[in-house]
Structure formats: C-alpha cells, structure tokens
C-alpha positions in Angstrom: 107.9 88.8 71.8 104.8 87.8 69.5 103.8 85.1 72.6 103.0 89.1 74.6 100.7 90.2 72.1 98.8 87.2 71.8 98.2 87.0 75.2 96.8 90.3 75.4 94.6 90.0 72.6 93.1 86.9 74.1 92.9 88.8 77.9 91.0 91.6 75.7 88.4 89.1 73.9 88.0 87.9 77.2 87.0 91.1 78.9 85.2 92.2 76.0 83.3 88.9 76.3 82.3 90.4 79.9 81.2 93.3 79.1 78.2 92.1 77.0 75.3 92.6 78.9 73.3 90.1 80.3 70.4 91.8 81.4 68.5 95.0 81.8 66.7 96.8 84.6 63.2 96.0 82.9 62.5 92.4 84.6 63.7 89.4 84.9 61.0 86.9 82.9 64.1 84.2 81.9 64.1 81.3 84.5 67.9 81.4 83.2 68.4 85.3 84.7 67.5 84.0 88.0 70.4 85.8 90.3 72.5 83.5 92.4 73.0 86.2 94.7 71.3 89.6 95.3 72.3 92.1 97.6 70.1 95.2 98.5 69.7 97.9 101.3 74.0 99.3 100.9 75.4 102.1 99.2 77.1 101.2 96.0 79.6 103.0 95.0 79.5 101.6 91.2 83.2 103.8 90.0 82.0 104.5 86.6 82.3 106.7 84.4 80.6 109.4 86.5 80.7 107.1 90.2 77.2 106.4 90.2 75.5 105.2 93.4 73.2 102.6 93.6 71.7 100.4 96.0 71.8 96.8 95.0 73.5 94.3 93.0 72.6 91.0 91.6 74.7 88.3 91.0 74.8 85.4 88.6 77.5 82.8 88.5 80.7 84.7 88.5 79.1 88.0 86.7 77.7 91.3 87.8 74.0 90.5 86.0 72.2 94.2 87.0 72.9 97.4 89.3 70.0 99.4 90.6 67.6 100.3 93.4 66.3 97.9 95.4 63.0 97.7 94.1 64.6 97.0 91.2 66.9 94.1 91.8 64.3 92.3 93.7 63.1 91.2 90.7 66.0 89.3 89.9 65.4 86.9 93.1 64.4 83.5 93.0 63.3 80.7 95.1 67.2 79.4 95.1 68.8 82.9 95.5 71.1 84.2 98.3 70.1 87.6 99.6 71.9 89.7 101.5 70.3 93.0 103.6 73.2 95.2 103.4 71.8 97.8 106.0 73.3 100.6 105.0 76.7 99.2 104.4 78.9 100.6 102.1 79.5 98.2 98.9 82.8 98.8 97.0 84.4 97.2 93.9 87.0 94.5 95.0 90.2 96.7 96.1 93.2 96.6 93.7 96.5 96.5 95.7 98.2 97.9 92.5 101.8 97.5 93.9 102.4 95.4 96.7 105.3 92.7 97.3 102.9 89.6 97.4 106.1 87.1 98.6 107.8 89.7 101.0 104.3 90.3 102.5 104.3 86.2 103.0 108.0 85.7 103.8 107.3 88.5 106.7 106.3 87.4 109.4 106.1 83.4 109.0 110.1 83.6 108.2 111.4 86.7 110.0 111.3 89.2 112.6 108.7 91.5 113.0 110.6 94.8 113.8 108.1 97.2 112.7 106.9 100.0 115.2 105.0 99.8 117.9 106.6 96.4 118.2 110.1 97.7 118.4 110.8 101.1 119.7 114.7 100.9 120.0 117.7 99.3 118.8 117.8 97.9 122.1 114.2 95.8 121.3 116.1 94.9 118.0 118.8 93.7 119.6 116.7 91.6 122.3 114.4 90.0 119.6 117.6 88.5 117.7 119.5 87.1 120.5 116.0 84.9 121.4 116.0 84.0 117.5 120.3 83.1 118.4 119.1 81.1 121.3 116.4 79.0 118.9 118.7 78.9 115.4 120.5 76.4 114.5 124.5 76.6 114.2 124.9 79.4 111.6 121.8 79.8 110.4 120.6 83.0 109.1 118.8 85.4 111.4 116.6 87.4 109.3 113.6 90.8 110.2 111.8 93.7 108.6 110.5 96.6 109.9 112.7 98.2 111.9 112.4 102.6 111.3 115.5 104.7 112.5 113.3 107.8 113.1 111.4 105.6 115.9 114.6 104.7 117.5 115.1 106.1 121.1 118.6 105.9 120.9 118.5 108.4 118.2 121.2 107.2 116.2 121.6 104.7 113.4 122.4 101.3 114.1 125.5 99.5 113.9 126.8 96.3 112.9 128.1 96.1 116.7 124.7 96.1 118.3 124.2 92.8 116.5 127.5 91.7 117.2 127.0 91.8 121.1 124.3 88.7 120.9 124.9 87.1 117.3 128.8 86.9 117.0 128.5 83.4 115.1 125.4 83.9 113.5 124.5 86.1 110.3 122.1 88.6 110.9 120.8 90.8 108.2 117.4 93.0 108.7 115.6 95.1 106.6 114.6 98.1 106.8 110.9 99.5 106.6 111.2 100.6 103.0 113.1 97.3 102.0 116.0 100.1 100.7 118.7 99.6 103.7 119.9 96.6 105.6 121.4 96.4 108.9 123.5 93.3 109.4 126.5 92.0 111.4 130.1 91.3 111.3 129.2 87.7 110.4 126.9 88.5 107.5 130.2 91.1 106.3 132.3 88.2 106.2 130.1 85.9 104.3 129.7 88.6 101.9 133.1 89.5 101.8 132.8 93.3 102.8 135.5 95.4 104.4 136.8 98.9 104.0 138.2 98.6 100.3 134.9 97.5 99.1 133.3 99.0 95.9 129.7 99.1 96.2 127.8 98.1 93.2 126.2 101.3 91.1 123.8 103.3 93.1 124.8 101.2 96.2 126.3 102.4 99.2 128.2 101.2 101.9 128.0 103.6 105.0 131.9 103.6 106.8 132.6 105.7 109.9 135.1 108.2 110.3 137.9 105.6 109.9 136.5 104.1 106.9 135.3 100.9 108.5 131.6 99.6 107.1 129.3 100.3 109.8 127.1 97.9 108.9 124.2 99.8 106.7 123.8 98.9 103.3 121.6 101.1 101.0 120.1 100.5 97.8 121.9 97.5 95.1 124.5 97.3 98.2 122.4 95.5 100.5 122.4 92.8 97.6 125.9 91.8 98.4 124.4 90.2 101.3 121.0 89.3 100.3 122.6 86.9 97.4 124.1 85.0 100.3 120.9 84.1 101.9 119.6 80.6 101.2 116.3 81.5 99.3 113.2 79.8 100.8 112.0 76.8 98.7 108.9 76.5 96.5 107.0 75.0 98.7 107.7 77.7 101.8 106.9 80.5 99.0 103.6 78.8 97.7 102.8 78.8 101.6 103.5 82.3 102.2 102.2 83.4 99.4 98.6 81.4 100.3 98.8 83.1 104.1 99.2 86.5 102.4 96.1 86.0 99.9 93.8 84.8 102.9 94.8 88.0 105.1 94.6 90.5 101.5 90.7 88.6 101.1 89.5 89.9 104.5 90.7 93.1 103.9 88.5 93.4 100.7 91.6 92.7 98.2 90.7 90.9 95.5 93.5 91.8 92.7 97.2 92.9 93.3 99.9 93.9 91.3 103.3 92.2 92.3 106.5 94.5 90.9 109.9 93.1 90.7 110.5 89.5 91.1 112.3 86.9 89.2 111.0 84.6 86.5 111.2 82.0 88.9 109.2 82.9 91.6 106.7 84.5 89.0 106.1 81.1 87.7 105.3 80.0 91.0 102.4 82.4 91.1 101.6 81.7 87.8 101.4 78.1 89.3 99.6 79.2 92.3 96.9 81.3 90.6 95.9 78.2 88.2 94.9 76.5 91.2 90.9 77.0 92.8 91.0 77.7 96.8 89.1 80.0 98.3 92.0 82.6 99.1 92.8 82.7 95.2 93.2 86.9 94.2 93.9 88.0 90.7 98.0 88.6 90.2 99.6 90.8 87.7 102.9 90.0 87.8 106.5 92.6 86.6 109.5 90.7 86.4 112.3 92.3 87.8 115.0 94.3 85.5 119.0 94.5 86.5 120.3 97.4 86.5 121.9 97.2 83.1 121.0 97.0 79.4 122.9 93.3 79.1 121.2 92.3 81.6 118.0 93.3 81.0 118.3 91.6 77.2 119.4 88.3 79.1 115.8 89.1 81.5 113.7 89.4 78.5 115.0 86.0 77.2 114.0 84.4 80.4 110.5 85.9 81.0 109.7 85.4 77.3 109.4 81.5 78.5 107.0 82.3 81.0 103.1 81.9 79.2 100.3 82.6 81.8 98.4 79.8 82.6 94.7 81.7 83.0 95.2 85.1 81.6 92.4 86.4 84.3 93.8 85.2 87.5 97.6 86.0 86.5 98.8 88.3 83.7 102.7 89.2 82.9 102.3 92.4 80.7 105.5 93.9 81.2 108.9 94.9 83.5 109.7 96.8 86.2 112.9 98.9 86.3 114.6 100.7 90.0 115.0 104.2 88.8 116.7 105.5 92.6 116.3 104.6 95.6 113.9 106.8 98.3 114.2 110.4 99.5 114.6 109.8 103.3 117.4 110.1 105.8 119.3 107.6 103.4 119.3 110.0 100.6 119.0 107.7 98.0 116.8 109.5 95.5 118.3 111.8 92.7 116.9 115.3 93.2 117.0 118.2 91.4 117.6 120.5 94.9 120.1 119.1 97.5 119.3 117.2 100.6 119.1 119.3 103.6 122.9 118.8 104.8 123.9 117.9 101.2 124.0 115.7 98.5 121.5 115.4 95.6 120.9 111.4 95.4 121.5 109.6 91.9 120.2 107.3 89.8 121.1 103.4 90.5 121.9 102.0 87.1 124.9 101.1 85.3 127.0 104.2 84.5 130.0 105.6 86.5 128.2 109.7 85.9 125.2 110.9 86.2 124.9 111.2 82.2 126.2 107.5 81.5 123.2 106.6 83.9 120.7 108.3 81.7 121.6 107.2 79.3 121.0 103.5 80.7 118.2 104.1 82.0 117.0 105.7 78.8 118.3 102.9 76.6 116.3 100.2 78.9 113.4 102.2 78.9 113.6 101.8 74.7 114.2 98.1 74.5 111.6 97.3 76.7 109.2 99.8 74.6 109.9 97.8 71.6 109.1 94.5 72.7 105.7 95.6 73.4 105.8 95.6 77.1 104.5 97.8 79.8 107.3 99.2 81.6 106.5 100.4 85.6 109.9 102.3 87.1 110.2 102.8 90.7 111.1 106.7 90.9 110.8 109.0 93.9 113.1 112.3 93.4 112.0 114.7 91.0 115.0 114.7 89.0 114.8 110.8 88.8 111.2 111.3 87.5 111.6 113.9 84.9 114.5 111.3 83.3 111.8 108.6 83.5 109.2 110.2 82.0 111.4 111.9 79.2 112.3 108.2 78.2 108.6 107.7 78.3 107.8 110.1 75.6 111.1 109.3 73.5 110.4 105.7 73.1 106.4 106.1 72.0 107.5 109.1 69.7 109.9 106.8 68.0 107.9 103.7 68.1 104.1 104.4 68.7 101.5 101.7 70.7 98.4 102.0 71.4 98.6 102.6 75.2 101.3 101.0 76.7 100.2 102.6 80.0 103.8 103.0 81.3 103.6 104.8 84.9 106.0 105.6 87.7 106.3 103.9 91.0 105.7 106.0 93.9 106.4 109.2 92.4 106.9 111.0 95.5 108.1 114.6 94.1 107.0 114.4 90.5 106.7 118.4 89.8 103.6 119.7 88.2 105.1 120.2 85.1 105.8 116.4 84.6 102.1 115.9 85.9 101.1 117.9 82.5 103.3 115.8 80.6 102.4 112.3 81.8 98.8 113.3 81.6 99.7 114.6 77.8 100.8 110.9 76.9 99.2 108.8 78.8 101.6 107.5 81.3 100.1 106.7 85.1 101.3 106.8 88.7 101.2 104.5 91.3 100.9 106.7 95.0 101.7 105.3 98.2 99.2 107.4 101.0 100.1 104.7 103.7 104.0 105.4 103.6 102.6 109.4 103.3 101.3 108.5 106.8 104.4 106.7 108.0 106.8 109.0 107.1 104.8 112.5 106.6 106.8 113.4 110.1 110.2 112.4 109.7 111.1 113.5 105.9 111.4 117.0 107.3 114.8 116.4 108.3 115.8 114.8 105.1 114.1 117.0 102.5 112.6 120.1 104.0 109.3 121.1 105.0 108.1 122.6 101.7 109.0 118.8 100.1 107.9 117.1 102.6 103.9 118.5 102.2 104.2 118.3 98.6 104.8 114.9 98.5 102.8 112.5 96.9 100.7 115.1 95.1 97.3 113.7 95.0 94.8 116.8 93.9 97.8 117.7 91.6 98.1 115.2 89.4 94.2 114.2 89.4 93.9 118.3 88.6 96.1 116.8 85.4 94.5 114.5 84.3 96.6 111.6 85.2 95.5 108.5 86.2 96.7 107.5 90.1 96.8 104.2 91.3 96.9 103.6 95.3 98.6 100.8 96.6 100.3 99.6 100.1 104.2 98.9 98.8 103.4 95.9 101.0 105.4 95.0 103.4 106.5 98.6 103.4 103.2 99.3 104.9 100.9 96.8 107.0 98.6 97.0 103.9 95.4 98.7 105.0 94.0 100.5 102.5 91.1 102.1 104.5 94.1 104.1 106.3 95.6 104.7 103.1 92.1 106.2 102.0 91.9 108.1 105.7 95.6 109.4 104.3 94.3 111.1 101.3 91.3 113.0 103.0 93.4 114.0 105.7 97.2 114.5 105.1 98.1 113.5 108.5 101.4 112.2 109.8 101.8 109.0 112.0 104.1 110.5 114.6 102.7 113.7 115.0 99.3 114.1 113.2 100.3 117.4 112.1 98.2 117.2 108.8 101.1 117.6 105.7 100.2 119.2 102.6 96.5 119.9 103.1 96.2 121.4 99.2 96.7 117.9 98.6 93.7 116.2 99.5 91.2 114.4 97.5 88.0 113.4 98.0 86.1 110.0 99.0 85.5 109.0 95.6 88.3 110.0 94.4 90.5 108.1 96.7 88.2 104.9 96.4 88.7 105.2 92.8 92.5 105.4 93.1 92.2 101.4 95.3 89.7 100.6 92.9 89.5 101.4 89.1 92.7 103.3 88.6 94.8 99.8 89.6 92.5 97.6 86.5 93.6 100.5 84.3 97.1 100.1 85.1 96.7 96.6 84.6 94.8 96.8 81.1 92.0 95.3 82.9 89.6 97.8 83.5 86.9 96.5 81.0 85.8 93.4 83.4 87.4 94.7 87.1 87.8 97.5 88.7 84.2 98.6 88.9 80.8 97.6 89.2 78.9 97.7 86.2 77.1 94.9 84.3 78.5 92.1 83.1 81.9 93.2 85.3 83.3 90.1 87.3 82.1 90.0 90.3 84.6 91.5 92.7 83.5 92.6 95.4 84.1 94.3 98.6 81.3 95.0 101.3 82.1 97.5 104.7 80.6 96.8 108.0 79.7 100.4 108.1 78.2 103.0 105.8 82.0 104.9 105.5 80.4 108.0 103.3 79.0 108.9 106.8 82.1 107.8 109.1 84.9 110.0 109.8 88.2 109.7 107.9 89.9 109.5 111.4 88.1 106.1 111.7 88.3 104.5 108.6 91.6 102.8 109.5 89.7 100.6 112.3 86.7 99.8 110.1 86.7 96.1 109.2 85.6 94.3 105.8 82.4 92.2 106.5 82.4 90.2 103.0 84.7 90.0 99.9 83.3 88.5 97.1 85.6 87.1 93.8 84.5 86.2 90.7 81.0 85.4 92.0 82.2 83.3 95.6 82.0 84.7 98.7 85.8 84.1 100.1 84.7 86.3 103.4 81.9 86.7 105.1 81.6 88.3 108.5 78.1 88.9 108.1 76.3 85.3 108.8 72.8 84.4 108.1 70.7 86.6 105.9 
C-alpha cells in the first residue's frame, strides 16, 4: 500500500511546513506580522514539552504567530486586528476527541430513541417511548434507540424480547445498549433475522436463552449483527446531515479534531467527502476503517480502503485499521480475563477460531498483516488477558518487521496490568482511556468484576507512571461527550450512581488530564507537530473556557461551558460577543 506512505510523507511536509516559525517575541516591525487576532488577559495552558503557561496568543491567518505575556503580544496588534480580553479565562488547545463514533453520535438522536438515563429509568419508560414511536411508524418500519443501562433499571432484571412485544407485535424493534455491545430487540426483529433456539451465534457472539433454551431477546457482541445487517442503513445524504449536527454540537464544546474508529470504506468516504467541504462546523477527522473478525476478511478490507485517497490530508487522514479484540467487562461478560467473573466465566476473545488458542492466533496473524502494510493498527481491548494477547502481537510484528513508530495503541484498556504498562511504554505503543464511561459505570462493575477491579480500572497514574502515552476520549455515543466531566473523572475517581470515589491511587493531575484531551490524541494521530498544542507556528485550534478552571473545583467542571472555539484560525463559536 505505497498510496499510505505517500500520504503520510506529504501530511509530514505539511506539518513540518507549520512548524517553521513565523515570528519571535522581540517585535513586530513587518506590516506583514500584523496579527489577525490577539487574545490577552487568560491563562494559557500551551501543552508543551514542559506545559508552559502563558497569557496571550496572537493569531495570523490560520497560524499560531507568537505565545507570551501580554505585554508582549500587544505588540503584534494592529489597526485591523481582533482582540479579545480573556479575563482570566482559561485558554486550552482545541480538544482531541481521540475515539468517538462521529456517525452513531449523529444517527442518535435525530434517527432514534434517546433511552439513556435520566431519561429512562425503567424498562417500563422503554417500553412507553416505543409504543409512541409504533403509534407514528409507518407499517413495519424499523423502531430503533440507544442508551438504555440495565443497572439503572428499577425492575432490576434484564429485559426481554416480551416487553417489546406487548406494544410492537408488527413492528421490528431493536435498541442499543449504552456501550453499543448488547441489543435488545423483539420477536419481530428475531424473525427477520431468522433467530430461534438452534441458532449458532457468530464467534464471540452470544445469544442469551432462558431456562428452556428460547432467545430472550439480548444479543451481545458480533451477535447483535444478525439483526443490525437487516436494518435499512440511512442514506448519504441523512449521514452527511448527522454527521454536520454532530460537528456543530462537538465545536461548542471546544472539539476541534476527533478520531472516528471502526467504520466501513463507505461511510469513511463520505467523511472524506464531508471534510473537503468549508462550513463553519468543519473539525479535523482521522478516520479507522473497520476490520472483520477474520484474516480473509480483513485481506478483502485492505483491498477496499486501499481505494480510498484523502482528499485534504489535514482535515481527514486514514492512517490505519481498527480491530475488536473482546467485547467489555460488565454484567455481559464479554471481555476475556485472566481471573473469572464474579459468578463465573472468564470472557474470550471475538475473532475467528472455535478455542481460545485458534483465536490468538487470529488475532495475532491480523495484527501482522496489518503491521506490514504500513498501517497503524488501534484494537478495542478491555480484559487483561485480551490486552496482554494485543500487545504481545504488538511487539511480534515490529520485532519482525521494524517501522519507525507505527504508534499502535489499545482501545479502552480498561484492566491493562502494570506489567503490560512497562511493556507498551518499552515499544512505543499508546492507550486510548475512557474517564467518562469510568464515571458511568465506576458503581455498577462491582457486581461483574469485583471491587479490587473495579478501582483499578482505567489506570490513569499507572500507565502515565510508565511512560505511556494516554489518550482521553468520550467513546461517543457511549458517553454524552463532555470532556470537562471526563477531566473532573480523572481528578476525582468518582462514580455516577453513588459518588463513592473508585480507585483514588489513580488520579492525575489537571495538566495531566488536559494533556490526555489535548496532545496525547495528535500523537496518536501522527499529528502532533501542527495540533495538539499551542506553540508557534501550530494551527490554530483553539479552545477558550468561560472560567479560569485551574481555580474551579473538579466537582464543577462538568457544568462549565465553552465560550469560543477557534479552528484553523476562524472563530466557529463564540459566546463571548463584543471585545
């Protein structure tokens, strides 16, 4: 895949490009240094090398042109200049949503049900919001949500295929859950999928059955797939418009890049698309096109996606392929750990193989191919077992054929062990963290992993103890997205349910944290020489609080609002009005 290289040689001239300085601190005698925009009086939290502080930034075109005092970057203001008296606020380099489903954050809510929490407390409220969807739908027409959380259930028991069945006989119903790694969906959605008691589940899939072997109406993990393929897909056009309403909501909350894991060469070509276009909601995409779950079809993947040629290397970049390692270590049980559950079972891996070791060796043969056609490879893993196997691949395939920095990383991570920590740090491979799911689900994983592994996970002062490079990010839709709560999440360690604080060895600091939303994600991206931070001759991405947070308490960040965001030199939001 020669096409991969020469894409990122060209995205490195062009950040190297950026990084030439355009001017220093000493003055500003060039008519042609005149700043477009200049903002002064805010704290500046630059993320360099040493997360510098400053006061005031100057702006020119869509470049970062100096970073100083005030005093200083005065001097860069002229009689056509924009500037902004900050007050105090806190000024932060554009946040980097470094794993967030871009399309599944549209889709939900302009084409589904909201059944997240508070908004649905019961099955009961499940149940109530689908028979008013019946009542609207037309004749067999898909009834589709997200959101819904057992643990928040009143009822306190899983949901059936019955409940749905009561208001939505004709209709096919099929929601998602929270994670997006179970579906709950009717009779109706069974028999267009053609599910009963003597079907096999596809590998790593699982089709709960009750005591007499009937499917209860839960499918976890590749399973749930037997009815998702049955879903009329939404059209370009509704995708293009979900995707837009999703980039206008991520630029008032400070999000100027994301990284978008696991879709198809189609819809990533219809971001690709998308991010050649110039609106003001535009954010800067890193696409991962989705792998199957075996080595044939990953090779018939690779074909496909090698078609696919960016159309502006810094708005939308394709540098490699995500993999599903397991599923998650919750109440489903779908994550392969070393230790059992508590009440049994130890999870597995959800690739081809009909044993654990067949799956390995999958997995570890995928992990290779992708390795050798010089792509970056990000693998969702959660159980530590699952993780160890990732990584392990990891390390084979550089030993046997070394690149400079592929940057390979695990997704979510949740119970990567210290000793792996060591390791990935060793060879340079990342990890993306979730702290908003930490705060959804801090409470609940007692029950399905213990107390001990339920603190411990997502091992933030561990791993940056390491060495390793974390990346924070929402898992949008998983979460609502707000990465000031995500931040609150990492000082504290607190649960939603309860706010019992989980894990408190764990905790980072403020700059630590901000670096994880800011910095860590252009890393993971290959991107960190023009984004990330705020330095000059960075693009100018930009994200300015309505508050001065260093001072705030973490309890509060999660209300705190965003009061500009600035890309590539254009203010998309501003809050803040006149100067």
């Amino acid at each position: 895949m020669k096409h991969t290289l020469s894409r990122r040689r060209l995205l490195a001239s062009m950040s190297a490009a950026s990084m030439t300085p355009v001017l220093s601190l000493s003055g500003c005698a060039n008519p042609a240094d005149i700043a477009d925009l200049i903002l002064i009086n805010g704290e500046v939290h630059t993320v360099d090398d040493n997360d510098h502080r400053a006061e005031a930034i100057a702006i020119k075109a869509n470049r970062i042109i100096a970073v100083g005092q005030t005093k200083e970057i005065k001097a860069f203001k002229g009689p056509n200049s924009r500037q902004i008296d900050l007050q105090g606020r806190t000024v932060l380099p554009g946040i980097n949503d470094s794993h967030l489903h871009l399309l599944g954050a549209g889709v939900h809510p302009l084409f589904s049900l909201d059944l997240s929490f508070p908004n649905v407390k019961s099955i009961a409220d499940c149940v109530v919001q689908v028979a008013a969807a019946v009542k609207e739908a037309p004749q067999g027409e898909w009834i589709q949500g997200r959101g819904w959380d057992q643990p928040y259930f009143t009822e306190g028991r899983a949901p059936t295929a019955a409940d749905l069945d009561a208001v939505s006989p004709d209709h096919p119903v099929a929601l998602t859950e929270f994670s997006g790694h179970a579906l709950w969906v009717n009779s109706k959605a069974m028999t267009v999928a053609g599910i009963t008691a003597d079907t096999i589940p596809p590998p790593g899939g699982v089709i709960v059955k009750d005591e007499k072997g009937q499917p209860t109406g839960l499918l976890f993990e590749a399973a749930a797939w037997m009815v998702r393929d049955h879903i009329p897909a939404p059209t370009s056009e509704q995708n293009k418009a979900a995707l837009r309403a999703t980039m206008q909501q991520l630029i008032e909350r400070g999000i100027t890049s994301c990284t978008v894991p696991g879709q198809s060469p189609e819809i990533l070509q219809q971001m690709n698309e998308l991010a050649s276009e110039t609106f003001d909601a535009r954010i800067r995409i890193t696409g991962l096109v989705r792998a199957p779950d075996s080595l044939l079809g990953l090779q018939e993947t690779l074909s496909a996606w090698s078609k696919l040629e960016a159309k502006d290397p810094l708005w939308f970049q394709l540098p490699g392929v995500k993999i599903f390692g397991d599923g998650i270590p919750t109440g489903n049980k779908t994550a392969w750990l070393h230790e059992p559950y508590e009440g049994g079972g130890n999870g597995s891996l959800i690739v081809k193989g009909e044993t654990d070791d067949e799956r390995v060796a999958e997995i570890t043969a995928m992990i290779e191919l992708i390795h050798r056609h010089d792509l970056q490879i990000g693998t969702h893993v959660t159980g530590d077992k699952s993780i160890d196997t990732v990584v392990e691949a990891y390390v084979r395939a550089q030993q046997a054929g070394a690149r400079p920095s592929p940057r390979h990383y695990i997704i979510h991570g949740d119970l990567v062990s210290p000793q792996t920590l060591q390791t990935m740090s060793t060879h340079g491979i990342g990890a993306n963290f979730n702290p908003e799911i930490k705060y959804l689900i801090a409470d609940s994983q007692i029950a399905a992993i213990g107390a001990a592994r339920a603190a411990y996970e997502w091992p933030y002062r561990s791993a940056f103890d390491a060495g390793v490079v974390v990346a924070s990010s929402s898992d949008g839709p998983v979460t609502e997205g707000n990465w000031l709560q995500g931040i609150a999440t990492c000082l504290e360690r607190k649960g939603k349910q309860t706010g019992n604080v989980s894990g408190p060895e764990q905790r980072i600091s403020l700059d630590e944290a901000i670096r994880s939303y800011t910095w860590a994600g252009a890393w993971q991206d290959h991107a960190e020489s023009y984004k990330g931070s705020l330095q000059t001759g960075y693009s100018a991405d930009i994200c300015i609080m309505d508050e001065r947070i260093s001072t705030a308490a973490p309890q509060t960040y999660a209300k705190s609002k965003v009061a500009m965001t600035i890309i590539d030199g254009r203010v998309v939001h501003d809050t803040l009005g006149a100067d």
